[in-house]
ZAMARGU-4260 file (C-alpha; in steps of 0.2 Angstrom, whole numbers, plus 5000, padded with zeros to 4 digits):
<rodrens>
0) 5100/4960/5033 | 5092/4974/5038 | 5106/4985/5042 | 5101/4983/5062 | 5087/4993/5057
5) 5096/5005/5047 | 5106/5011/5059 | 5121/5006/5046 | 5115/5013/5031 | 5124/5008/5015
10) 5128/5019/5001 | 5114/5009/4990 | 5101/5008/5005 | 5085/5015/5008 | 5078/5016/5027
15) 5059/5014/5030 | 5051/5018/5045 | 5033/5009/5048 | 5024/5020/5061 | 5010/5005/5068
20) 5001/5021/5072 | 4987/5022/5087 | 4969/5019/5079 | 4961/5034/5081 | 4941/5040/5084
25) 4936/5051/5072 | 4919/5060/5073 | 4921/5078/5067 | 4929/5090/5056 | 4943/5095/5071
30) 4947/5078/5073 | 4953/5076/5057 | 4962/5092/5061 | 4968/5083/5077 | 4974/5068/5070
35) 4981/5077/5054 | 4992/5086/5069 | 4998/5070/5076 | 5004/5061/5061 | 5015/5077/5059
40) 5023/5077/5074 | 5026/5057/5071 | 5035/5063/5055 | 5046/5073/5067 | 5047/5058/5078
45) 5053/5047/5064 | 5066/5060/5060 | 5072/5063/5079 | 5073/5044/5080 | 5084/5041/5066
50) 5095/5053/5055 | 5096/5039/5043 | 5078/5037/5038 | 5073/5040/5019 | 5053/5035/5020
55) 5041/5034/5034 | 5025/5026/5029 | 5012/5028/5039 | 4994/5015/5038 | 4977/5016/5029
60) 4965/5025/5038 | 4980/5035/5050 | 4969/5051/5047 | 4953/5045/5045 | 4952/5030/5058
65) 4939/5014/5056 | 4922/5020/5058 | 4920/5021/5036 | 4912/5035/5040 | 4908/5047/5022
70) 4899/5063/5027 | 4908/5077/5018 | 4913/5086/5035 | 4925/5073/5036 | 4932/5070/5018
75) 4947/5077/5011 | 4954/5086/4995 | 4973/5084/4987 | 4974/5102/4988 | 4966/5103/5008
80) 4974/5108/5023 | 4977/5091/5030 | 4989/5085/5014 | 4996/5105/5015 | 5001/5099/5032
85) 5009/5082/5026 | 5020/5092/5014 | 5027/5103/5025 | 5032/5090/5039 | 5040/5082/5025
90) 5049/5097/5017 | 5053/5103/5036 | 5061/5086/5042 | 5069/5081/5024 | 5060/5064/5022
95) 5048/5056/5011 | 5031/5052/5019 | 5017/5040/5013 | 5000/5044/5020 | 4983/5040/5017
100) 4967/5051/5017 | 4949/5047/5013 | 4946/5059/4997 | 4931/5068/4991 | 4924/5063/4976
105) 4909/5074/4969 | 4904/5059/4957 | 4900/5047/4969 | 4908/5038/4986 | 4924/5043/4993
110) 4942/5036/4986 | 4952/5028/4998 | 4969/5037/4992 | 4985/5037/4996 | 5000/5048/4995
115) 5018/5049/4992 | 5027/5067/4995 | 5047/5067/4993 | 5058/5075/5007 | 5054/5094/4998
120) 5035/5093/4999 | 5030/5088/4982 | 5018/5074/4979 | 5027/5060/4970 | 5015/5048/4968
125) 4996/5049/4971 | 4985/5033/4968 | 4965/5026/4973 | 4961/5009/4981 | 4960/4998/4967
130) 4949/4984/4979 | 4940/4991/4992 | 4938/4979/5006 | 4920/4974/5000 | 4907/4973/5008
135) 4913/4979/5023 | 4920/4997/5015 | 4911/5009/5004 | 4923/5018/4993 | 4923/5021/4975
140) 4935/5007/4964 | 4951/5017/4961 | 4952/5020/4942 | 4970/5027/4941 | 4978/5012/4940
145) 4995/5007/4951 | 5007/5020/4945 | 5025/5018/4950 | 5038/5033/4955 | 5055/5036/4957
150) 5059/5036/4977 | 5072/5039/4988 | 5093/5036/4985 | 5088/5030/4965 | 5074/5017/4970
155) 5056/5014/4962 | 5041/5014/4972 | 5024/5010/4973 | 5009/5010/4984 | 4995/4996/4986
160) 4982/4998/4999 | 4977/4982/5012 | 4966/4972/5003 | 4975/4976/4985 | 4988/4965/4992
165) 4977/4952/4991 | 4976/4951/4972 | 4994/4943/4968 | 4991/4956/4951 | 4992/4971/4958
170) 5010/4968/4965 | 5016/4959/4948 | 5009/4975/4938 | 5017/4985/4949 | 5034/4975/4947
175) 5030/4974/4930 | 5030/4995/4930 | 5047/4996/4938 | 5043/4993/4957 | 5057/4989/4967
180) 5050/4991/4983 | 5033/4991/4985 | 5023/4999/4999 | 5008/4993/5007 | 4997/5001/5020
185) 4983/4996/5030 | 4971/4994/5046 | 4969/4977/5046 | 4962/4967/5061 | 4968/4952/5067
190) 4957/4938/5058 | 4967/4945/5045 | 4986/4938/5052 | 4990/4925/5044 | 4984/4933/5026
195) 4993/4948/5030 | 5009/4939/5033 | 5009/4927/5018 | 5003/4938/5005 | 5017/4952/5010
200) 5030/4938/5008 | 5022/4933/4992 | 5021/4948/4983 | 5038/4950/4986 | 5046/4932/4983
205) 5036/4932/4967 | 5042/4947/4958 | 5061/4949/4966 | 5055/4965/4974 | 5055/4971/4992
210) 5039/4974/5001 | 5035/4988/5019 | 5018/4985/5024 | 5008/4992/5038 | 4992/4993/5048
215) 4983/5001/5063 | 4987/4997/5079 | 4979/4997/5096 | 4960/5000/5097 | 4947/5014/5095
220) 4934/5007/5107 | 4926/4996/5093 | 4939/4987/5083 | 4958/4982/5087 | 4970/4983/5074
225) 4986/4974/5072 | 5003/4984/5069 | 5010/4971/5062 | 5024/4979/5052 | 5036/4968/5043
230) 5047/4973/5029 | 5050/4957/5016 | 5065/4955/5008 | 5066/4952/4986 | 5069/4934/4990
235) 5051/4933/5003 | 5064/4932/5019 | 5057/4943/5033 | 5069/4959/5038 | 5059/4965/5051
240) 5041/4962/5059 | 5035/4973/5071 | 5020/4966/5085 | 5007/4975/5093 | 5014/4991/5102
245) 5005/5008/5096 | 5016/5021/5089 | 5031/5011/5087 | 5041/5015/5070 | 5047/4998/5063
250) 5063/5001/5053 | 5075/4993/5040 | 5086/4995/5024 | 5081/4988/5009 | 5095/4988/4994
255) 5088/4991/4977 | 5103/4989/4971 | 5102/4971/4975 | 5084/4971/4969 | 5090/4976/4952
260) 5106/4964/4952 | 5094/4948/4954 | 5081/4954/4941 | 5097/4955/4931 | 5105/4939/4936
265) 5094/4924/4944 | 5089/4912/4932 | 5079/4898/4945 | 5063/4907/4951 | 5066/4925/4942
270) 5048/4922/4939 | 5042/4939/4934 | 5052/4934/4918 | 5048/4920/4915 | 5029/4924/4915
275) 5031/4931/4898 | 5047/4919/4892 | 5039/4901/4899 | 5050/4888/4894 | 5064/4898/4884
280) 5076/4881/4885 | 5064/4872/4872 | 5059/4888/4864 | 5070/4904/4858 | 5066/4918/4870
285) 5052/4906/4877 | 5033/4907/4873 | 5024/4924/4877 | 5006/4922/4872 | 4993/4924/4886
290) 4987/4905/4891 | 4976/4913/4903 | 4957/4914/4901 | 4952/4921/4915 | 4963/4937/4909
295) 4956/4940/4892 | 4938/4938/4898 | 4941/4950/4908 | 4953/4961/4895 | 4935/4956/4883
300) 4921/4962/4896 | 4916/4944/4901 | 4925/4941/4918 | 4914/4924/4926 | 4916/4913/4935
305) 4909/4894/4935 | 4902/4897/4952 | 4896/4914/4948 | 4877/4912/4950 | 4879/4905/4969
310) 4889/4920/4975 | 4877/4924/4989 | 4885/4941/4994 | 4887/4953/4979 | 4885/4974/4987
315) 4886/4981/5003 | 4869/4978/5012 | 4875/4967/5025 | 4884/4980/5031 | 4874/4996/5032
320) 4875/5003/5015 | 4862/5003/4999 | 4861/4994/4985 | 4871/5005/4973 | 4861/5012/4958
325) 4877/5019/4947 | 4889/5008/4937 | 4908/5009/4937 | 4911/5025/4926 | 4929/5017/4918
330) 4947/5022/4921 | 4950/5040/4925
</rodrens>
């Protein structure tokens, strides 16, 4: 149930808009100040449209568009005018946001960050893409790891960022932090569907937590991306999907409540669990070593893989960029 949208809020609810925002063209520093205007009168929107709402998410790239575009002009600071702005729409309309900007970082490429401010302006959550879409995107590894916060009406949140979702770790170490719903935000294009659907109701089904996930929508002249929105529930049933309509706010009301009672309760398929307690009907409290290689290789600095020597396609040349000459510095 989705609580027709959230239109009946429950006392344990939390509603979350999903605004398929319209792709933008990015090319200066005043459309970033264009754009940054526009997702603040969609937090407005979001408000005008429904008094229940606790979160309004808004995609990757809402401010900064496609184009991976990194000239400075264009970048953004935490402590810029553009996340200023976000803060105050929030504070002003009394609802959470989520939002995405592309950061400045003096060490290197840009960080594709993401943001989320509470409903009196203060930034909750601040996190960097762990996986860029290689080799299509340019931005600096995140190296803050997924952090988790506390969210509206008692919930947990976290934030992943499109092609995270693709690495069924990132949800289950954010599951594993306390997530119970976990946001994810994107621009996705359309060969991208079928991925999109099946790892949102994955990452959720896996780890008894509820997923919001959202990309571009409409096109910028170059690329079309999908909208797509669709809220999962903690047992990987759909609430909500949206399509393909630009500026359309996709809502529902997710129960952590419900979220928390399963973790609690299921014994068939609470596998979050069971990943650390496999097979605790022969075995007291079951066995929780790590029978895993592929993890401690890459705990011990020797991630590879049997193929490894034939991977044809290792930077980003194929799409316009150098050959890096920097290594990853480590976690921040």
């Amino acid at each position: 149930m989705s609580g027709l949208g959230g239109l009946n809020k429950s006392a344990n609810g939390v509603v979350i808009g999903l605004v398929q925002l319209q792709l933008p063209v990015i090319e200066t520093r005043a459309d970033v100040t264009k754009q940054a205007a526009k997702i603040v009168s969609m937090v407005a929107k979001a408000r005008r449209g429904m008094s229940t709402m606790d979160l309004v998410v808004f995609p990757e790239y809402s401010l900064h568009g496609l184009s991976m575009d990194t000239r400075p002009e264009i970048l953004c600071d935490l402590d810029g005018p553009e996340v200023a702005s976000f803060r105050s729409a929030c504070h002003a309309n009394r609802i959470w946001g989520c939002f995405s900007i592309m950061e400045r970082n003096p060490d290197g490429n840009p960080y594709n960050s993401g943001l989320i401010i509470d409903d009196t302006g203060a930034i909750r959550l601040y996190y960097r893409k762990l996986h860029p879409w290689v080799p299509v995107e340019p931005w600096e590894p995140g190296n803050i790891g997924i952090p988790v916060c506390d969210g509206p009406n008692g919930s947990k949140l976290s934030l992943i960022i499109c092609h995270d979702g693709m690495f069924p770790e990132m949800a289950r170490e954010a599951a594993y932090k306390g997530a119970e719903i976990m946001l994810r935000t994107a621009g996705y294009t359309a060969p991208i569907r079928h991925a999109w659907k099946v790892t949102n109701q994955s990452n959720a089904f896996c780890n008894l937590m509820a997923t919001a996930s959202v990309c571009m929508c409409g096109t910028d002249g170059t690329f079309n991306s999908m909208g797509e929105a669709m809220i999962c529930d903690f047992d990987g049933t759909m609430l909500v999907e949206g399509s393909g309509v630009p500026d359309e706010i996709i809502t529902a009301e997710v129960r952590p409540d419900l979220i928390r009672e399963a973790r609690n309760g299921w014994g068939v398929e609470n596998n979050i669990y069971q990943f650390g307690h496999r097979g605790y009907v022969a075995v007291r409290d079951g066995a929780g070593d790590c029978p895993y290689t592929y993890m401690r290789d890459l705990v011990g600095g020797k991630y590879r893989l049997p193929w490894e020597d034939q991977v044809k396609v290792k930077d980003g040349t194929s799409c316009g960029f150098p050959v890096p000459n920097r290594s990853y510095g480590g976690a921040s």
